[in-house]
C-alpha positions in Angstrom: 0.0 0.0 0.0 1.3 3.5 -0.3 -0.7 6.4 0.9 -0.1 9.7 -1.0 -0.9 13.0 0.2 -1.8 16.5 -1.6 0.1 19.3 -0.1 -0.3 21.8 -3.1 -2.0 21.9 -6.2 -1.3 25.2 -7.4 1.5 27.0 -9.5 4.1 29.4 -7.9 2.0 31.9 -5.8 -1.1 29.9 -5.2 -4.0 30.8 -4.5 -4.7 33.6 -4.0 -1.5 34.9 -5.1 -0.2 37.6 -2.5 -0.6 40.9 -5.5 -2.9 39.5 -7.9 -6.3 41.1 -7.6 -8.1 38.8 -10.7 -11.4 37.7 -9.8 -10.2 33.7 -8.9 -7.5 35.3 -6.0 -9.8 37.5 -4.9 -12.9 35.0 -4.9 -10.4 32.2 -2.9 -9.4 35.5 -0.4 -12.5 36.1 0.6 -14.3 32.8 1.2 -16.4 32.6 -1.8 -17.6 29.6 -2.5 -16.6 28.5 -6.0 -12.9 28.8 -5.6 -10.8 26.9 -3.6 -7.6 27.9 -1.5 -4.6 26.4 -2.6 -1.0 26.0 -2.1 1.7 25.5 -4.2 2.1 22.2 -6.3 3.7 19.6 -3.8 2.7 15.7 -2.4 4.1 13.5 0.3 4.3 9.7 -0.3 4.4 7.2 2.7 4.1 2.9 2.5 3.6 3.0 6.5 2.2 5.8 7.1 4.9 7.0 9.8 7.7 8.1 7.4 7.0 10.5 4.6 8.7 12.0 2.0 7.9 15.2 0.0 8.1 15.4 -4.1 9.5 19.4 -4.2 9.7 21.3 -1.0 7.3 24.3 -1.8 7.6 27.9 -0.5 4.0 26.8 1.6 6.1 23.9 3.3 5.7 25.2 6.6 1.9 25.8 6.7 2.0 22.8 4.3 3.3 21.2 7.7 1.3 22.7 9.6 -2.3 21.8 8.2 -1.4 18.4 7.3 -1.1 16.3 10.9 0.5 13.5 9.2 3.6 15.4 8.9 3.3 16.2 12.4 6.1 16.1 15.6 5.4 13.0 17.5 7.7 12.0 19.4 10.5 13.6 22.2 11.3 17.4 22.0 12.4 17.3 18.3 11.2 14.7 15.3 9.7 14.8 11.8 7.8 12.0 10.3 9.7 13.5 7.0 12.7 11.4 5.9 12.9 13.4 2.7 12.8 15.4 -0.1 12.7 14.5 -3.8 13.2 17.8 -6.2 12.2 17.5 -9.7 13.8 21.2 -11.1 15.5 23.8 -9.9 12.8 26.2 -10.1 12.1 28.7 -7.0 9.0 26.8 -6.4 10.3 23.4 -5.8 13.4 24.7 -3.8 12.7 27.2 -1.5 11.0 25.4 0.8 14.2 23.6 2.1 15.2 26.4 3.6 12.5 25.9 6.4 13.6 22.4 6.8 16.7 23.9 8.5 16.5 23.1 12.0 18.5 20.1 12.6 15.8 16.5 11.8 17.9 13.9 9.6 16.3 13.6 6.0 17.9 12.7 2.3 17.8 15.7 -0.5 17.2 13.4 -3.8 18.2 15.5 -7.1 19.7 15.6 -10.3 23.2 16.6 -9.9 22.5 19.9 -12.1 20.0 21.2 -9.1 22.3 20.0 -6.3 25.0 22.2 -8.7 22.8 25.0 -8.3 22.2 24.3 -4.3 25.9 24.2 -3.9 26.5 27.4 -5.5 24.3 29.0 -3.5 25.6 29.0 -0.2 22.2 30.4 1.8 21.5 26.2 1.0 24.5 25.7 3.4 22.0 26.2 6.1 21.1 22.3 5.8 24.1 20.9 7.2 25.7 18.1 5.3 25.5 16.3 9.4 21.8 15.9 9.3 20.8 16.3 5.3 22.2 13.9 2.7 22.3 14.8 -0.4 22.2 12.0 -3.2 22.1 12.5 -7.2 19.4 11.4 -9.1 20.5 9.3 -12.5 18.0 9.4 -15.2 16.3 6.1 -15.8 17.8 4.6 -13.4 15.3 3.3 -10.0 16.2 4.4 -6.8 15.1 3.6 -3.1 14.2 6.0 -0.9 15.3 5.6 2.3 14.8 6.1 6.2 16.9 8.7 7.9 18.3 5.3 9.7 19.3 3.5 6.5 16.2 1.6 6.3 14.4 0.7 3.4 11.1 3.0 2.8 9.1 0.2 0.7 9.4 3.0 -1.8 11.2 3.3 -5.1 11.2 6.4 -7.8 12.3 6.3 -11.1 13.4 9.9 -12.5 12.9 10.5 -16.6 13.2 13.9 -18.8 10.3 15.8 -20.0 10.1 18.7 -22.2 10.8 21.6 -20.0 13.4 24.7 -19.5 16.0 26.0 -17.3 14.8 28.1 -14.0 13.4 31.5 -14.8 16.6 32.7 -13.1 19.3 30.7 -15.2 17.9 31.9 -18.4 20.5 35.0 -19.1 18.7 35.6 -22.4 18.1 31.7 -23.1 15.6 28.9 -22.3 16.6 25.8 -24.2 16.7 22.9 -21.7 18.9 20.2 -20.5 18.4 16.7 -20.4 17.4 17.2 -16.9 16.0 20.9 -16.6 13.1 19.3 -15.9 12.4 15.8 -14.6 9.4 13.4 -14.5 8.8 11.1 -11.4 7.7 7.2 -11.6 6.9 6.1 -7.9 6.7 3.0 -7.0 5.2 1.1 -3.8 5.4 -2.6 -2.2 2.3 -3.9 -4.2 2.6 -3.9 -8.4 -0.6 -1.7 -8.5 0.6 0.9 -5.9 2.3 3.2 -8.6 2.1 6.9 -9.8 3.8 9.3 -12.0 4.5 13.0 -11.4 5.6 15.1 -13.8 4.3 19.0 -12.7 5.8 20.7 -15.4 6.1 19.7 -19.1 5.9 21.6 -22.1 4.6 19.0 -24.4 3.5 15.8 -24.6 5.6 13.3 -26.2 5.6 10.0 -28.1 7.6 8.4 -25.3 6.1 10.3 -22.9 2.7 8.9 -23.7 3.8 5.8 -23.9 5.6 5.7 -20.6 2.4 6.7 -18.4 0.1 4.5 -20.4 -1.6 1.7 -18.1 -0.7 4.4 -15.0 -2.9 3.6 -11.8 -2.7 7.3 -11.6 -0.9 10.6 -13.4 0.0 13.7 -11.6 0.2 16.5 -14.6 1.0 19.9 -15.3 -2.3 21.9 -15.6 -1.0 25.3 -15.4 -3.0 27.4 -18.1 -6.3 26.4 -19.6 -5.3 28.4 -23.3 -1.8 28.8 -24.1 -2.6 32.6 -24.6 -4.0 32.7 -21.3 -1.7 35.2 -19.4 -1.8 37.3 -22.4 -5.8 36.9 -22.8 -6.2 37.9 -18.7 -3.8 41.1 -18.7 -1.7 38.7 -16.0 1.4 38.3 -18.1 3.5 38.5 -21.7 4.0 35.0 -22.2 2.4 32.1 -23.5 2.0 28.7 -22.0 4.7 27.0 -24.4 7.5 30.0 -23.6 6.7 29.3 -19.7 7.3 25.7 -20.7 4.1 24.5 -19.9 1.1 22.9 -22.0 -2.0 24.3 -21.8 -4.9 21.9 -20.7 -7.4 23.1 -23.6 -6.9 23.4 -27.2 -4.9 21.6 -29.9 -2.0 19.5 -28.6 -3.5 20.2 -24.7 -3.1 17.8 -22.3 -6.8 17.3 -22.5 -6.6 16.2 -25.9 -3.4 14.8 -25.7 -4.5 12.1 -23.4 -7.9 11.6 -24.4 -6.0 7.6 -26.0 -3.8 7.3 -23.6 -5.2 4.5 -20.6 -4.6 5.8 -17.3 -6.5 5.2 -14.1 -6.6 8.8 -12.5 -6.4 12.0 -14.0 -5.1 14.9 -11.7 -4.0 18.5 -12.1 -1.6 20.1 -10.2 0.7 23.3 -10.7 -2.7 24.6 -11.7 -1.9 28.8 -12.1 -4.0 31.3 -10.4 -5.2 32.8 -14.1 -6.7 29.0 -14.9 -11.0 29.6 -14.7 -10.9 25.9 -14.0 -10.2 26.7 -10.6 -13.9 28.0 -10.4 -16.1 24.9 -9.5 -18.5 25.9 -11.7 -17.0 27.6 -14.7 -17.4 25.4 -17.7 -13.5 24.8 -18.0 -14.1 23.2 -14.5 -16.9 21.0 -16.3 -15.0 20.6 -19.4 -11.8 19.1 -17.6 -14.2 16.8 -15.2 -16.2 15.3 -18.4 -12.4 14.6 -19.9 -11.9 12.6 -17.1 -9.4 14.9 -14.9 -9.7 16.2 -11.1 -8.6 19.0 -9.4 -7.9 17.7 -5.9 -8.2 20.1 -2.6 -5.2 20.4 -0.4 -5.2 17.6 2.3 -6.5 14.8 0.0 -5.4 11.3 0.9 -5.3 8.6 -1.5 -4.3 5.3 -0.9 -2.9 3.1 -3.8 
């Protein structure tokens, strides 16, 4: 069994974003009912229960933490029921929450060695000593356990795989073209065959391979950041489209709707879901449109069990 818990489900901001004033943030701000609060995209996986560990450490983590009692203190004066922390980019969003992981509970850091680059040349990272925070590379394709803070094995196993992506918005220096690990997929896999998942909160397009690899998937995690491509355009939000973000949009031609309208997977979700997307209103027809397609927007504290 492996239990798998939704911190997050929304882009970098959330919802409502701190600034914006568009009608979603400001319907989620004050209560209304037809827009849910949300932080940013993050899930913890467990196959006991007791030890967790968190794909991206969001800017939320520590009210992430807080509303989620399964990531609780439990025991003596100090203790985390989180043994660690996989990151799938480099991006703000998926970083900067390790920095409130700081104060001295054992867990392993799993990255690509081009983000744990970036973490070692940043030395405000220094703060998670190297005496209670491991830090292991990621190879591509290649399975890896994830293990207790003791040595332990988890009864968990992750897989990471390229998808179409970019660099960080702060590594572009006038270019965005990708590495083969910019941006990485997650396959996660528990004790039983049918306890498996992929994760992949930011992709750009959606690939031959790609659709082949998640095919027969108990469950996806996907990038639903826009609805339209043009959408930050369209809404007076931003200058750039979906694809120059390096994200595909849910609607339209090549969407992720469409895209995996043939493809057989269990469970559809959206995460990474930006605060300009209508489908966060429950009863906008983009929320209908995604939900007769198959696909769920999940609220923040969902449990599922696999």
């Amino acid at each position: 069994m492996m239990r798998i818990l939704v911190l997050g489900a929304a882009a970098g901001g959330g919802v409502p974003q701190w600034n914006c004033n568009c009608g979603i943030c400001r319907n989620a701000r004050e209560g209304r009912g037809n827009v849910q609060r949300s932080g940013q995209a993050s899930v913890a996986i467990s196959a006991d229960g007791d030890h967790w560990f968190l794909i991206n450490a969001s800017p939320d983590i520590r009210q992430q933490i807080i509303d989620n009692p399964q990531l609780h203190p439990r025991h003596g004066l100090r203790h985390s029921p989180i043994s660690g922390v996989v990151i799938t980019n480099g991006d703000v969003d998926a970083i900067a929450g390790l920095l409130t992981l700081r104060e001295g509970s054992p867990f392993t850091l799993y990255a690509h060695q081009g983000v744990l680059d970036l973490l070692r040349a940043n030395s405000i990272f220094n703060v998670l000593s190297p005496t209670y925070v491991k830090r292991v590379p990621v190879l591509l394709e290649t399975p890896f356990d994830l293990v207790l803070p003791d040595g332990r094995p988890s009864g968990l196993r992750a897989t990471a795989f390229a998808v179409p992506g970019k660099v960080p918005l702060y590594m572009e220096k006038g270019g965005f073209a990708a590495g083969a690990a910019d941006t990485i997929g997650l396959h996660i896999e528990g004790p039983e065959p049918a306890s498996r998942f992929f994760f992949i909160a930011a992709c750009a397009e959606m690939t031959p391979d790609l659709a082949l690899r998640v095919a027969g998937a108990p469950m996806v995690f996907f990038d639903g950041t826009l609805w339209r491509d043009d959408e930050m355009i369209h809404s007076g939000l931003g200058a750039k489209t979906g694809r120059r973000m390096a994200h595909l949009a849910m609607s339209g031609a090549g969407g992720s709707i469409e895209s995996f309208r043939p493809i057989d997977v269990g469970r559809k979700i959206y995460l990474h879901i930006n605060n300009s997307n209508p489908a966060w209103m429950e009863d906008s027809p983009e929320r209908r449109q995604l939900a007769q397609a198959g696909w769920e927007i999940l609220p923040d504290g969902t449990e599922i069990t696999l």
